[in-house]
N, CA, C and O of each residue as an XYZ file, in Angstrom:
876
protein
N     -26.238    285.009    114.027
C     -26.185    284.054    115.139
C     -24.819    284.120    115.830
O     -23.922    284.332    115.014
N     -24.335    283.984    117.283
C     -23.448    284.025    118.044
C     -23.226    282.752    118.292
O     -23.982    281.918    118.789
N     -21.779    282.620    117.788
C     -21.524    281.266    117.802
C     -20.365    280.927    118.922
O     -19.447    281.706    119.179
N     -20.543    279.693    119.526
C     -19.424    279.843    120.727
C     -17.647    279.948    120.774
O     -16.899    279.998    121.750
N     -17.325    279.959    119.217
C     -16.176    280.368    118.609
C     -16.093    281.991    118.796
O     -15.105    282.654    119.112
N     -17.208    282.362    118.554
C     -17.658    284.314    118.596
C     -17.138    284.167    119.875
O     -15.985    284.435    120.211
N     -17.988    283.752    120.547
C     -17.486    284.181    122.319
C     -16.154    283.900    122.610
O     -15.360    284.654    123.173
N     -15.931    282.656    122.154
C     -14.326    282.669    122.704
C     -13.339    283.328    122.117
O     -12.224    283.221    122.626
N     -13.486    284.055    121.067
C     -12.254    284.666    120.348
C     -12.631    286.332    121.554
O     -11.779    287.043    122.086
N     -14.198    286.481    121.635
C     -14.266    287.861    122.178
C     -14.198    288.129    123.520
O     -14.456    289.234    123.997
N     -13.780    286.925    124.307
C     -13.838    286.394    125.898
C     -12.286    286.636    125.955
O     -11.859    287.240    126.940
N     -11.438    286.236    125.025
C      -9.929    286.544    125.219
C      -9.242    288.035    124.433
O      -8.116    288.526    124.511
N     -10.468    288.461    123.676
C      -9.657    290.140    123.283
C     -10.093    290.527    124.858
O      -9.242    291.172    125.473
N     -11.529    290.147    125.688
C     -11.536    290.828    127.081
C     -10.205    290.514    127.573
O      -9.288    291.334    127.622
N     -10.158    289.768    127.795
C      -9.036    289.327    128.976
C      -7.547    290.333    128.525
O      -6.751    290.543    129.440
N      -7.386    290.629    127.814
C      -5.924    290.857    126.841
C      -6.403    292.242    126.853
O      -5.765    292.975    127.607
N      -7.447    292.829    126.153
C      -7.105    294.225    126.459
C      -7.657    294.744    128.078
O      -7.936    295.937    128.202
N      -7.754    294.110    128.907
C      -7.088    294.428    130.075
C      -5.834    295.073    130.529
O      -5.748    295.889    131.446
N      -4.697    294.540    129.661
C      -3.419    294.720    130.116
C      -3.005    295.893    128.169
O      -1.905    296.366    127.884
N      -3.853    295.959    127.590
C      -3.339    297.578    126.338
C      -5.181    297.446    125.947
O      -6.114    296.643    125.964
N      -4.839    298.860    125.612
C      -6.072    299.529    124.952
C      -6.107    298.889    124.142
O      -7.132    298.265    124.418
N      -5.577    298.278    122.762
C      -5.938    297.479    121.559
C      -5.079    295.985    121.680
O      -3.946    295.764    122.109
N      -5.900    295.259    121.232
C      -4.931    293.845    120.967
C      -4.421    293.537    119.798
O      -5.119    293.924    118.861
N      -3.369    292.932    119.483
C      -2.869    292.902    118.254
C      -2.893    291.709    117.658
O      -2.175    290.973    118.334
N      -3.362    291.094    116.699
C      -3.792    290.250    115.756
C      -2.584    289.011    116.000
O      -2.876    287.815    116.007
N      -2.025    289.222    116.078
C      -0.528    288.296    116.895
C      -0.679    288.060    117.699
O      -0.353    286.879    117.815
N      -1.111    288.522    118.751
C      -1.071    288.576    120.334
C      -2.079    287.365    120.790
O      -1.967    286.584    121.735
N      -3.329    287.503    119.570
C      -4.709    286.996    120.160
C      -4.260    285.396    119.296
O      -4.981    284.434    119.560
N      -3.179    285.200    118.379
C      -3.411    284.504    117.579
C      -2.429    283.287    118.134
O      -2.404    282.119    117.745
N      -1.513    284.010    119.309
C      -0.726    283.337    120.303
C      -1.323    282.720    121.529
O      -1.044    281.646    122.062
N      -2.390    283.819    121.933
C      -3.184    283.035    122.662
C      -4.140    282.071    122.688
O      -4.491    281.463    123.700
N      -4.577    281.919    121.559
C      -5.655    281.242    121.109
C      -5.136    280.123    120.256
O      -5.820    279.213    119.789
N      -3.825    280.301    120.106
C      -3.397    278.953    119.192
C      -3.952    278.252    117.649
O      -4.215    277.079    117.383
N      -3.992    279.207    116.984
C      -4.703    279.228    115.807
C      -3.784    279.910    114.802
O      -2.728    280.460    115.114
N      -4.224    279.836    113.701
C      -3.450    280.698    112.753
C      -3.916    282.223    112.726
O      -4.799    282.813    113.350
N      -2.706    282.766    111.474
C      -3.252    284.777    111.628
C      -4.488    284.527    110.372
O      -5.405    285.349    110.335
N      -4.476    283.407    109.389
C      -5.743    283.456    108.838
C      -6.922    283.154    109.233
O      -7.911    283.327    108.521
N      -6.959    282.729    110.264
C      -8.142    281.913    111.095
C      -8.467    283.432    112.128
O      -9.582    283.504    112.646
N      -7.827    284.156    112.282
C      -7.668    284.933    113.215
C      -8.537    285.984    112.277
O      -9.601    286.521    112.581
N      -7.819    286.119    111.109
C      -8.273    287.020    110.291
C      -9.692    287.039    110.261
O     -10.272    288.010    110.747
N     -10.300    286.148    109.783
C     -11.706    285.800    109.433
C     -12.406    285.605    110.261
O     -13.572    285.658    109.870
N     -12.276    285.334    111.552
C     -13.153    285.967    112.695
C     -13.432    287.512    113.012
O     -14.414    288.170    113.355
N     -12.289    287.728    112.773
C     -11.790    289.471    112.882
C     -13.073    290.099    112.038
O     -13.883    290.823    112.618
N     -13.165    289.871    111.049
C     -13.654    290.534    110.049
C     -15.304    289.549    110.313
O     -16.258    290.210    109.900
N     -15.513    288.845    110.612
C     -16.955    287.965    111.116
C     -17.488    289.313    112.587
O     -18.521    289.981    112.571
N     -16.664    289.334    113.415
C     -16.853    290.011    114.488
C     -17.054    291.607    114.288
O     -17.978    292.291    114.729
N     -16.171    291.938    113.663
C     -16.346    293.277    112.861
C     -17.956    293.833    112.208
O     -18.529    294.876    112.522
N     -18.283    293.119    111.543
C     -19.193    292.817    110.613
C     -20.718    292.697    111.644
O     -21.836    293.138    111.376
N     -20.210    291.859    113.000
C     -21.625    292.012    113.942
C     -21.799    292.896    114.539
O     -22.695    293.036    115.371
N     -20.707    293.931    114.134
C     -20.207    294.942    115.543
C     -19.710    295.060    117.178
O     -20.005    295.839    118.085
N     -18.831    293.916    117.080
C     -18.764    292.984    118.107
C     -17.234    293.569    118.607
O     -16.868    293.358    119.763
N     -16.363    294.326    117.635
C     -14.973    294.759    117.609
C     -15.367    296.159    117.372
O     -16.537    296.532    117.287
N     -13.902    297.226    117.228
C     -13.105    297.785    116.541
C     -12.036    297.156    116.497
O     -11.610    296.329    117.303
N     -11.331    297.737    115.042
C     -10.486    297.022    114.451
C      -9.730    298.445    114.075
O     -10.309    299.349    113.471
N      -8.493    298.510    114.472
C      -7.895    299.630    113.407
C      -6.456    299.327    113.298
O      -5.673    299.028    114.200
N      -6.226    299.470    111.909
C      -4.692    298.709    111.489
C      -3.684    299.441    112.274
O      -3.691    300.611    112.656
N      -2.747    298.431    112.447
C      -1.366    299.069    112.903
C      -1.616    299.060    114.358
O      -0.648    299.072    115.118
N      -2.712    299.042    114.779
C      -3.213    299.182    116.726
C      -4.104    297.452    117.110
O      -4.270    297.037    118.257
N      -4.358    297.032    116.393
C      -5.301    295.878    116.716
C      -6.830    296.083    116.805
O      -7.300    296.809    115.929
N      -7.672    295.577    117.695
C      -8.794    295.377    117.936
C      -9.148    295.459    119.396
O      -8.272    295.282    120.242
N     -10.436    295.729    119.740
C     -11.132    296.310    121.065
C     -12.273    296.277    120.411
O     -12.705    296.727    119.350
N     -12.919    295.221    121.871
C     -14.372    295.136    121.891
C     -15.487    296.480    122.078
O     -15.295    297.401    122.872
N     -16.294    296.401    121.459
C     -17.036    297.730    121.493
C     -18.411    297.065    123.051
O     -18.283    296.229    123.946
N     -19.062    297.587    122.821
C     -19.899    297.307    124.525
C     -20.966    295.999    123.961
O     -21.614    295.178    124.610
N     -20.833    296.199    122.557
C     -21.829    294.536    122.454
C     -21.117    293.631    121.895
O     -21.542    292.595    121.383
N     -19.829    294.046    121.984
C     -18.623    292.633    122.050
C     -18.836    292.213    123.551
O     -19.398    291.135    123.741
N     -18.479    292.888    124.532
C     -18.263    292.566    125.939
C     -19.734    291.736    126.532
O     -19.715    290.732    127.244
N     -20.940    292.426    126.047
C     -22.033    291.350    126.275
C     -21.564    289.706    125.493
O     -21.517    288.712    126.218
N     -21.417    289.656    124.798
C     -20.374    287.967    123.683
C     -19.427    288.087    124.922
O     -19.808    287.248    125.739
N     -18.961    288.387    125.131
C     -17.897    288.120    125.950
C     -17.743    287.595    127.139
O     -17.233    286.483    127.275
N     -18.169    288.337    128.173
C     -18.799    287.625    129.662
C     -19.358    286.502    129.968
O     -18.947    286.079    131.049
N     -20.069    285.893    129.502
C     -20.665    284.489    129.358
C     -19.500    283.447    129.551
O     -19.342    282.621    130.450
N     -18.757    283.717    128.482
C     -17.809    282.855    128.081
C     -16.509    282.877    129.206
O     -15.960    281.821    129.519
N     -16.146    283.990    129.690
C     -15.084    284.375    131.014
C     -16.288    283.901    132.224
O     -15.719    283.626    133.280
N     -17.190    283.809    132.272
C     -17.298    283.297    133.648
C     -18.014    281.875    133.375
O     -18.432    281.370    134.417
N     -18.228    281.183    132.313
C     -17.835    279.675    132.229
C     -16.398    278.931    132.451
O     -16.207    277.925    133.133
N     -15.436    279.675    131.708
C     -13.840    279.103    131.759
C     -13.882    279.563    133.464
O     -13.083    278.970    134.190
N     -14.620    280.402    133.975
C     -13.546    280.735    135.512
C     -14.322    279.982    136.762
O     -14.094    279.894    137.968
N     -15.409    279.454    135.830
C     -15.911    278.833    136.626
C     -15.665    277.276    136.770
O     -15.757    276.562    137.769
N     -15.321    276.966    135.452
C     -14.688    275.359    135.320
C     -12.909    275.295    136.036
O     -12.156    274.345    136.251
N     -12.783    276.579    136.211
C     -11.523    276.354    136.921
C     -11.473    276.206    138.229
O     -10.739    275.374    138.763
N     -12.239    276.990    138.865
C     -12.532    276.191    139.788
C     -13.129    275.273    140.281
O     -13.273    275.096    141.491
N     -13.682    274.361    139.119
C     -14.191    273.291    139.646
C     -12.889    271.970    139.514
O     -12.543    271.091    140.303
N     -12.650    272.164    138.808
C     -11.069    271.782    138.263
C     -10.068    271.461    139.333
O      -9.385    270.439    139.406
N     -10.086    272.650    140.283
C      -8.871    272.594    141.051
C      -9.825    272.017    142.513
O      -9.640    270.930    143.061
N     -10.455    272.656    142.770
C     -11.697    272.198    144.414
C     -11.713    270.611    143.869
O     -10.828    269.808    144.166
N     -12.796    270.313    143.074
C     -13.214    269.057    142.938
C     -12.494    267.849    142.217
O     -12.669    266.670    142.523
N     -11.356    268.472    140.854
C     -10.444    267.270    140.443
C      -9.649    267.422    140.680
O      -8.869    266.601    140.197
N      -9.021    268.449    141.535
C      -7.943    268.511    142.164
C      -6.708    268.803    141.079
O      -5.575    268.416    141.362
N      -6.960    269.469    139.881
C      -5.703    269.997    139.480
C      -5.433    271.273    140.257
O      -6.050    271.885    141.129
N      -3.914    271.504    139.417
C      -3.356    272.658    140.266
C      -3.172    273.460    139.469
O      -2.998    273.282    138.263
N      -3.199    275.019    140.401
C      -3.842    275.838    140.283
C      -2.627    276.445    138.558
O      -2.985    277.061    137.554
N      -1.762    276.107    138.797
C      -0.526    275.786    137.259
C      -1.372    275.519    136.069
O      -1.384    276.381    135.190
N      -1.976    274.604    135.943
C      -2.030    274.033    134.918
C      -3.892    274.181    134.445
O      -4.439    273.775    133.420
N      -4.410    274.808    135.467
C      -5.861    274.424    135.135
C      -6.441    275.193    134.079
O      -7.456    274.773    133.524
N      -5.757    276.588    133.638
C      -6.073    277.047    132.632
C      -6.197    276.404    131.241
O      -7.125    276.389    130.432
N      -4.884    275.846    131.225
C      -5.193    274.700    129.622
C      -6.010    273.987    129.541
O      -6.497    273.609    128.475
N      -6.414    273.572    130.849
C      -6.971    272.167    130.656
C      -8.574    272.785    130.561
O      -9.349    272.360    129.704
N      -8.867    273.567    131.295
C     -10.264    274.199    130.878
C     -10.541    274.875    129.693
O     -11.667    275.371    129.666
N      -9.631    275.094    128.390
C      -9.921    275.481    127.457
C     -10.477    274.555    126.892
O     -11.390    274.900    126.142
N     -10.174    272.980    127.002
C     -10.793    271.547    126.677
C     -11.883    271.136    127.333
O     -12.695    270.250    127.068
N     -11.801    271.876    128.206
C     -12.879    270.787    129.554
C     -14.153    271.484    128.773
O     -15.049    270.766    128.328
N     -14.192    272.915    128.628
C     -15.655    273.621    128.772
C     -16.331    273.591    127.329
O     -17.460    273.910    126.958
N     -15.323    273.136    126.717
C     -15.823    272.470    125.282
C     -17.350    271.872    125.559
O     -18.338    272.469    125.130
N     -17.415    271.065    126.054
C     -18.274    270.116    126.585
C     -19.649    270.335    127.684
O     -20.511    269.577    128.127
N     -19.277    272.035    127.870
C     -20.467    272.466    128.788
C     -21.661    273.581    128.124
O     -21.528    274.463    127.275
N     -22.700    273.187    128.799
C     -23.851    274.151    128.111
C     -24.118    274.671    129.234
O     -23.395    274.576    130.226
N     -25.258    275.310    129.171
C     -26.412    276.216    130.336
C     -26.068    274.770    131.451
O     -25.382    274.789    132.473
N     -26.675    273.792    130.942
C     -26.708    273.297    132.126
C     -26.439    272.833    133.226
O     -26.934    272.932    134.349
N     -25.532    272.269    132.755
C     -24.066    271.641    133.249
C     -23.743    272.883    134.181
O     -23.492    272.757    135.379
N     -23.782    274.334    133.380
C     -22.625    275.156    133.720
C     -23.897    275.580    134.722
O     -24.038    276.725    134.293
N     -24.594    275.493    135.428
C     -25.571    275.815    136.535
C     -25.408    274.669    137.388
O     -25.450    275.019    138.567
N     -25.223    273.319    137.227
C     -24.966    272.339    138.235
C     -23.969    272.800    138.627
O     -23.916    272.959    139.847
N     -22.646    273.252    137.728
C     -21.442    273.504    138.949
C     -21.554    274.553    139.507
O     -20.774    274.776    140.434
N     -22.400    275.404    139.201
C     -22.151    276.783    139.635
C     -22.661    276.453    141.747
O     -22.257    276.743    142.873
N     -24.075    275.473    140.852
C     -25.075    275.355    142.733
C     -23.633    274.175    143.141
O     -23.325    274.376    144.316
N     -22.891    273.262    142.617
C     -22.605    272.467    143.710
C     -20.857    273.391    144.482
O     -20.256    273.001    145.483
N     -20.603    274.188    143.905
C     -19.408    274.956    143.847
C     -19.467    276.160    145.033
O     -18.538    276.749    145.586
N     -21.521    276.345    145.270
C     -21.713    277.452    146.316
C     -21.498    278.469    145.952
O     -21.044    279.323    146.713
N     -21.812    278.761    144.380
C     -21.582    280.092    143.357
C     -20.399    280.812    143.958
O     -20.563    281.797    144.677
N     -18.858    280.180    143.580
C     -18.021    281.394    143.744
C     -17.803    282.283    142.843
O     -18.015    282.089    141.646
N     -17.342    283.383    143.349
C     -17.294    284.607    143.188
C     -15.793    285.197    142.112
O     -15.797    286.150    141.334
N     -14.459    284.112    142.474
C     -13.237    284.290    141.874
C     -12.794    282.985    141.560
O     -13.150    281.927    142.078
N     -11.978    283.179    140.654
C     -11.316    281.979    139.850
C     -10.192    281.526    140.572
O      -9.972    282.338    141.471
N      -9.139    280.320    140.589
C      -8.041    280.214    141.010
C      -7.046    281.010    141.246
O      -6.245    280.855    142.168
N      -7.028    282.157    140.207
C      -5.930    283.016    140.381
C      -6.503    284.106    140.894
O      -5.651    284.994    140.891
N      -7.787    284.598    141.453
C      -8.370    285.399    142.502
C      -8.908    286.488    141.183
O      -8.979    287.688    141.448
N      -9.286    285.987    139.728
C     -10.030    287.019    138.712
C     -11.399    287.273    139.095
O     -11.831    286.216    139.555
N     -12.133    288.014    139.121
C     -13.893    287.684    139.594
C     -14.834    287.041    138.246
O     -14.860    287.385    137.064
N     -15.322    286.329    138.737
C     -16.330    285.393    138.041
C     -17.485    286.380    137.572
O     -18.219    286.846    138.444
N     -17.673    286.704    136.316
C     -19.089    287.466    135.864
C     -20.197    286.710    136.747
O     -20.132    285.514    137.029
N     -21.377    287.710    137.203
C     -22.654    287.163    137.030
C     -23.484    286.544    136.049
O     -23.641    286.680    134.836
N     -23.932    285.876    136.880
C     -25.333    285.470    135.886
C     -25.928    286.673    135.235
O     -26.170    286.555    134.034
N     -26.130    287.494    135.651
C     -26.484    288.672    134.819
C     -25.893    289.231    133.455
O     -26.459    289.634    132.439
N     -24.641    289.119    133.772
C     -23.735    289.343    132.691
C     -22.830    290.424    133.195
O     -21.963    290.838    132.425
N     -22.950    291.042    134.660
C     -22.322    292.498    134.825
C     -20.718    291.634    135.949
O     -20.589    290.738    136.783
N     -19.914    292.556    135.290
C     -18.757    291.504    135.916
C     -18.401    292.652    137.143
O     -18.324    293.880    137.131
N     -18.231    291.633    138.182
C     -17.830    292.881    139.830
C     -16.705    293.392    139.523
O     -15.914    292.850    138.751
N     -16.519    294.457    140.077
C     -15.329    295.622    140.376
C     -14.666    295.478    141.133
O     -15.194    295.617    142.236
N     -13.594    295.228    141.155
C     -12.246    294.642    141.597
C     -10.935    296.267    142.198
O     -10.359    296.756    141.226
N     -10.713    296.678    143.045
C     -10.125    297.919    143.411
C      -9.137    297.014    144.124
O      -9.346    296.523    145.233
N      -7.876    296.806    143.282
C      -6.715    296.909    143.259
C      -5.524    296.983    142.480
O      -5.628    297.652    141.451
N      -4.592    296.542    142.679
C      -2.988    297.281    141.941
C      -2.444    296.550    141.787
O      -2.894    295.436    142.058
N      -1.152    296.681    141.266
C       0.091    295.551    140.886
C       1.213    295.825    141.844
O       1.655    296.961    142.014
N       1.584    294.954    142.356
C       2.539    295.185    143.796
C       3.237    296.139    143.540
O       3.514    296.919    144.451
N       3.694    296.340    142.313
C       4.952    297.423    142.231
C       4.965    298.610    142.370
O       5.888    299.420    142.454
N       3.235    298.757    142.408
C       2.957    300.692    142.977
C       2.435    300.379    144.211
O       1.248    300.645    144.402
N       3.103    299.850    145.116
C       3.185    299.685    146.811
C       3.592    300.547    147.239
O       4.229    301.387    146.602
N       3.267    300.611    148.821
C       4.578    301.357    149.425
C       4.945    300.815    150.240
O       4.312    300.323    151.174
N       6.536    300.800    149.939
C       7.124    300.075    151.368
C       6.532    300.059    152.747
O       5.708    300.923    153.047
N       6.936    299.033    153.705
C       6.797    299.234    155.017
C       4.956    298.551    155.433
O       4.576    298.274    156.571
N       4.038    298.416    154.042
C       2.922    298.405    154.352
C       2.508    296.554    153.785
O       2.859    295.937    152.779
N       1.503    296.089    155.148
C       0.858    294.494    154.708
C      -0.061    294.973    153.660
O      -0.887    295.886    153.654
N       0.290    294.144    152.808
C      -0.911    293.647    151.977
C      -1.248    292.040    151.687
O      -0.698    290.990    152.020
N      -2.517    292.402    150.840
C      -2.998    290.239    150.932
C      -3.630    290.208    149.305
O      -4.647    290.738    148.857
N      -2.743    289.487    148.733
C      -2.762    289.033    147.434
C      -4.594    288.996    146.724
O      -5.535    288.361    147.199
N      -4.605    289.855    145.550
C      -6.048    289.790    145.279
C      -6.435    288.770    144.356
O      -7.303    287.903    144.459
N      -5.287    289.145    143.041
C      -5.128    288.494    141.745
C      -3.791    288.361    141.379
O      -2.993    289.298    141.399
N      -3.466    286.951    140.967
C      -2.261    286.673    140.719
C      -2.665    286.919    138.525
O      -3.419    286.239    137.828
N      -2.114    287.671    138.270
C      -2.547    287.758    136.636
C      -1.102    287.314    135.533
O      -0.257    287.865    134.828
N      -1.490    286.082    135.931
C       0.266    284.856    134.740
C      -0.671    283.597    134.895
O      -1.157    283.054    135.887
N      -0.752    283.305    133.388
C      -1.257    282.289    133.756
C       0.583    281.095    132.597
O       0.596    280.062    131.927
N       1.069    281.542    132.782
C       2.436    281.124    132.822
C       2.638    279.509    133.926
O       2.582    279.671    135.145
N       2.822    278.319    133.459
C       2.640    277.056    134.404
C       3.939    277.789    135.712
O       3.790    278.225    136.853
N       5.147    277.622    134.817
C       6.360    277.471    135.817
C       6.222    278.787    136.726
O       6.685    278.917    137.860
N       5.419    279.827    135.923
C       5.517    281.007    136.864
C       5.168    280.735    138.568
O       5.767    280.861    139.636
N       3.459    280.168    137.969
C       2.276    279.737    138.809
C       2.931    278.762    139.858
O       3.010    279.107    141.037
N       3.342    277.694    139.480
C       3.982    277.123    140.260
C       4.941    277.170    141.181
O       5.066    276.490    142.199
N       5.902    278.393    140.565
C       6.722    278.728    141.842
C       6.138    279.786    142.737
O       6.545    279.984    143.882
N       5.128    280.481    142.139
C       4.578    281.788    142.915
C       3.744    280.489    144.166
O       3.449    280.828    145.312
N       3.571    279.506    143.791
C       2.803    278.708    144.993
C       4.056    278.187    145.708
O       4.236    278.714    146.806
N       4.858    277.378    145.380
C       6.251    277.097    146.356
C       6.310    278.025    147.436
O       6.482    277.531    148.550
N       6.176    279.590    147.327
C       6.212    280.880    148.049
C       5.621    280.913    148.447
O       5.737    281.519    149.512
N       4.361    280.357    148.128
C       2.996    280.767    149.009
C       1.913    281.578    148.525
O       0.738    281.847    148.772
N       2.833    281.844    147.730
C       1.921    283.689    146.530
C       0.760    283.069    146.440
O       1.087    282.323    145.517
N      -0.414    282.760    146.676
C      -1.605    282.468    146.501
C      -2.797    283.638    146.743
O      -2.800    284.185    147.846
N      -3.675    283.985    145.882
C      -4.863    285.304    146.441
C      -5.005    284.761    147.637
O      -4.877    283.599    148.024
N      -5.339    285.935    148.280
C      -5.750    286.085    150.287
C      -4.197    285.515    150.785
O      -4.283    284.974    151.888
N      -3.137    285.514    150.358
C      -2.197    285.734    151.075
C      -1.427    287.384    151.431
O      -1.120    288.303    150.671
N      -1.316    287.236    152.828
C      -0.915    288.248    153.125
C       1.057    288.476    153.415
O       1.856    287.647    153.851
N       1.276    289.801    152.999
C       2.608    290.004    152.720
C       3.429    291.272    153.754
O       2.730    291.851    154.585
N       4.573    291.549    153.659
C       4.709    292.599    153.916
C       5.444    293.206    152.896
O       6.391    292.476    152.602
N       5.401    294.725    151.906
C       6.332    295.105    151.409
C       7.517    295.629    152.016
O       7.401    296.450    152.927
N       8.998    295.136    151.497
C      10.480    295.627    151.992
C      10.881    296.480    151.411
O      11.372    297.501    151.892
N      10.728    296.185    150.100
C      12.277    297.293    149.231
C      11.946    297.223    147.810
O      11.841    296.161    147.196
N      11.819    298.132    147.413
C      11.639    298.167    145.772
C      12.897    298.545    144.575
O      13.087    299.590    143.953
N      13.472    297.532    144.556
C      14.912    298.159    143.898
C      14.358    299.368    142.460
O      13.561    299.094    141.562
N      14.952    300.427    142.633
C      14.922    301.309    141.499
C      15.523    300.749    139.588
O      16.528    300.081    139.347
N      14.774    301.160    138.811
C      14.810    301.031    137.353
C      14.313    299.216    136.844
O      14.932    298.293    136.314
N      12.854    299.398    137.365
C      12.359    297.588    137.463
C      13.470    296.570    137.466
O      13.849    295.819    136.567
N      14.080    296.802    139.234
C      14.825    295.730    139.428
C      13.919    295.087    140.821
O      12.803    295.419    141.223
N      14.878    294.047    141.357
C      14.146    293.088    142.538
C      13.177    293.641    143.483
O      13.569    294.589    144.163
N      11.953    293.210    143.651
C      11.376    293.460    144.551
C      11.193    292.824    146.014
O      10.690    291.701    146.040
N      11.440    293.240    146.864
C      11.539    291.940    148.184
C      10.341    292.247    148.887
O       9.858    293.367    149.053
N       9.805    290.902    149.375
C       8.303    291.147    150.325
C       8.786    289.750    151.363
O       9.537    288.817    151.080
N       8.184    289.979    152.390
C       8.339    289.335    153.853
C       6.915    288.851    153.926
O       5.896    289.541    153.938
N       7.078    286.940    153.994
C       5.951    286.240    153.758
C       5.965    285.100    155.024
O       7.030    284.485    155.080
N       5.069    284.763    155.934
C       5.695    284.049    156.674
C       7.009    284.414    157.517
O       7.489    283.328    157.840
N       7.525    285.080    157.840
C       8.538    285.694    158.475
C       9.816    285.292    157.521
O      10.969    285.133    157.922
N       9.414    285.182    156.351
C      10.798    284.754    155.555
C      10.509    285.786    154.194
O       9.469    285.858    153.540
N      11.807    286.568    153.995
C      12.018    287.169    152.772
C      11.956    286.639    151.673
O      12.476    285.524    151.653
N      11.574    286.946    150.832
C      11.228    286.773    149.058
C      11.609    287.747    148.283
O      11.367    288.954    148.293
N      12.188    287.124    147.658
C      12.821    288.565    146.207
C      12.320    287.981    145.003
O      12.473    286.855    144.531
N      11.557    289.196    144.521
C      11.021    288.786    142.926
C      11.217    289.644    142.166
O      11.513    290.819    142.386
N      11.022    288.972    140.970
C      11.427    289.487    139.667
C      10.771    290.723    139.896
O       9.972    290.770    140.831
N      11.097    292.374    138.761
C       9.887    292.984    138.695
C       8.679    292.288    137.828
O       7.485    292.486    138.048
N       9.245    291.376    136.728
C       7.677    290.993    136.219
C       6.841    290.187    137.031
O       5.615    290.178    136.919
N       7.513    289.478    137.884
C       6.640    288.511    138.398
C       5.722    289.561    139.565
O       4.537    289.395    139.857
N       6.548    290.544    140.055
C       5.494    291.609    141.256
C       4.669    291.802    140.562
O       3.576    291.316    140.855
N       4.810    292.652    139.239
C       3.958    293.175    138.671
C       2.689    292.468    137.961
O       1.882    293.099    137.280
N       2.623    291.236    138.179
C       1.766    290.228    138.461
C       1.276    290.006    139.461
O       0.745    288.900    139.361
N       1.105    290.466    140.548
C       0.627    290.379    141.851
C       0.043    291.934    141.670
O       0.386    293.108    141.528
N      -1.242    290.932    141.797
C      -1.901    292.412    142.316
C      -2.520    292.277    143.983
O      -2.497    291.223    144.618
N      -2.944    293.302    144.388
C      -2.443    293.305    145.962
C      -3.578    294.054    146.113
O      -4.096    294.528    145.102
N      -4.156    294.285    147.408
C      -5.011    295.151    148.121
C      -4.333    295.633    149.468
O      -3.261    295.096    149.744
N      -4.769    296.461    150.224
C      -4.255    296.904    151.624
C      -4.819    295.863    152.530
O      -5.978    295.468    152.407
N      -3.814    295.318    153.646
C      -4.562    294.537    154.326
C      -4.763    294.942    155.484
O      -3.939    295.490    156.216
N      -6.230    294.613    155.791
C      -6.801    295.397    156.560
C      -7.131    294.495    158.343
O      -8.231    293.945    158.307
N      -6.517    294.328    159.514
C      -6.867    292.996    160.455
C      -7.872    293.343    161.503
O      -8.256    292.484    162.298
């Protein structure tokens, strides 16, 4: 039986090995706020359904009937986030925590009322795409600002930090998905990056660019 603990431990190895081929038993045990024994024994529960690979010293990666467990669960949380921020009006900072609590509390059904009163969107607050109902999650063709090229607009796709203070100042700026930018200057050996927003310059960290992921903008 797939239990909604299954999904959520295998909804955040998705999300995480996004950014490395394997996740590391630490990594997931930071995100998830749990212990490495609690961590453990899912590990080896998930293992056991064939839901992982697991290989020491590298971590774990979902095999293709982990990622079916998986999807369900990423486009409930991305969907309570935006209901979160549209309808209770949190911000776009903080809504991640609070939907790890909120969706506690949602089933099929619920999670189909918000979907019809929400006008089935498509991306989450930070511009991630929302799985289908089907289970097949859309394809997303873009980059992380920092393999830009100068001189060229682009318009924010996915902001990927879910970091409060980050989030929050990337909004002070404006950094919001569907904002459009211009790239300036890419300082050499991941130093400052500057982009022209509103006719006013911005210098960012390289980690924080490299959190912006970007598309070409096209008018």
């Amino acid at each position: 039986m797939i239990t909604a603990a299954m999904r959520r431990y295998a909804a955040e190895i998705y999300r995480l090995q996004e950014y490395h081929d394997f996740v590391s038993i630490s990594e997931l045990s930071e995100h998830l706020c749990v212990s490495l024994q609690a961590i453990s024994r899912m590990i080896r529960r998930l293992k056991t359904g064939g839901y992982i690979l697991h290989e020491p010293y590298r971590g774990v990666r979902l095999t293709q009937e982990g990622e079916v467990i998986a999807l369900p669960a990423i486009r409930r949380h991305r969907l309570i986030e935006v209901y979160l921020v549209r309808k209770m009006k949190f911000g776009w900072h903080e809504v991640h925590e609070v939907t790890d609590q909120f969706v506690l509390g949602i089933d099929d059904v619920l999670e189909k009322r918000i979907d019809d009163l929400l006008d089935h969107p498509t991306r989450c607050p930070h511009g991630e795409p929302i799985p289908m109902v089907d289970g097949r999650m859309p394809v997303i063709k873009d980059s992380s600002l920092v393999k830009s090229t100068v001189g060229k607009i682009y318009r924010i796709s996915r902001v990927r930090v879910h970091d409060q203070d980050k989030l929050r100042y990337l909004g002070e700026l404006g950094l919001y998905p569907g904002a459009a930018f211009k790239a300036l200057s890419f300082a050499p050996f991941n130093g400052p990056v500057h982009i022209q927003i509103d006719r006013q310059e911005v210098v960012l960290s390289h980690e924080l660019a490299a959190a912006l992921f970007v598309e070409e903008h096209t008018t």
